[in-house]
N, C-alpha and C positions, 0 to 999 in steps of 0.2 A: 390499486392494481396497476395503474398505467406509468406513474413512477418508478417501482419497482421490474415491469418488464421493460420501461425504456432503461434503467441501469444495468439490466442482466445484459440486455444484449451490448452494453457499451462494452462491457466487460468481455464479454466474447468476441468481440469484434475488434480488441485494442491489447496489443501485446505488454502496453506501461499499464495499464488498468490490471489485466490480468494478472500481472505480477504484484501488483501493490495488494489485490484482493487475497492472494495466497500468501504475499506477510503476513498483511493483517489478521490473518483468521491465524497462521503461526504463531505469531507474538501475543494475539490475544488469549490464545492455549495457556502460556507462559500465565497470564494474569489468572488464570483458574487453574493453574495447577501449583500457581501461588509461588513459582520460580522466580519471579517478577511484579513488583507492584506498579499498583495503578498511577501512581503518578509518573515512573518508568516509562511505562506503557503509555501517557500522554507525552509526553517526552520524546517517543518517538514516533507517535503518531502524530506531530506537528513535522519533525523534520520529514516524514514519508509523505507527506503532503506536498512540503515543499519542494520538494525532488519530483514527487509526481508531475508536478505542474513544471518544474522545468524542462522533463524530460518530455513532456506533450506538448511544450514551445520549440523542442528541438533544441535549448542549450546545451542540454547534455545527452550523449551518446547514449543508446539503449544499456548497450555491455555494462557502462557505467554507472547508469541509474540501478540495474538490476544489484549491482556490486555494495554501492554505496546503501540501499536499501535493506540489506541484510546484515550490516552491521549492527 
């Protein structure tokens, strides 16, 4: 439980979090509706990661994490 409400609220409270959580549940749609397979979908859950973390070090611009993110 304390894991889980410490990450709800990161996500609420962080505008790169909150967009990464709203790919992720996106694209993961994609792997159950079988638009997309799962190695795809790790694929780009590695580069969403890594983006994540840059964009929460500040190398990269919000506008452009969000951009680069949805490809």
């Amino acid at each position: 439980m304390g894991a889980e409400s410490t990450h709800a609220e990161k996500v609420k409270n962080n505008p790169v979090w909150k967009s990464y959580r709203r790919a992720y549940k996106a694209y993961y749609s994609r792997v159950l509706k079988k638009t997309m397979t799962k190695s795809e979908f790790s694929e780009w859950g590695d580069m969403a990661i890594e983006l994540r973390e840059k964009a929460l070090k500040g190398e990269i611009k919000f506008e452009e994490y969000e951009t680069l993110l949805k490809k």
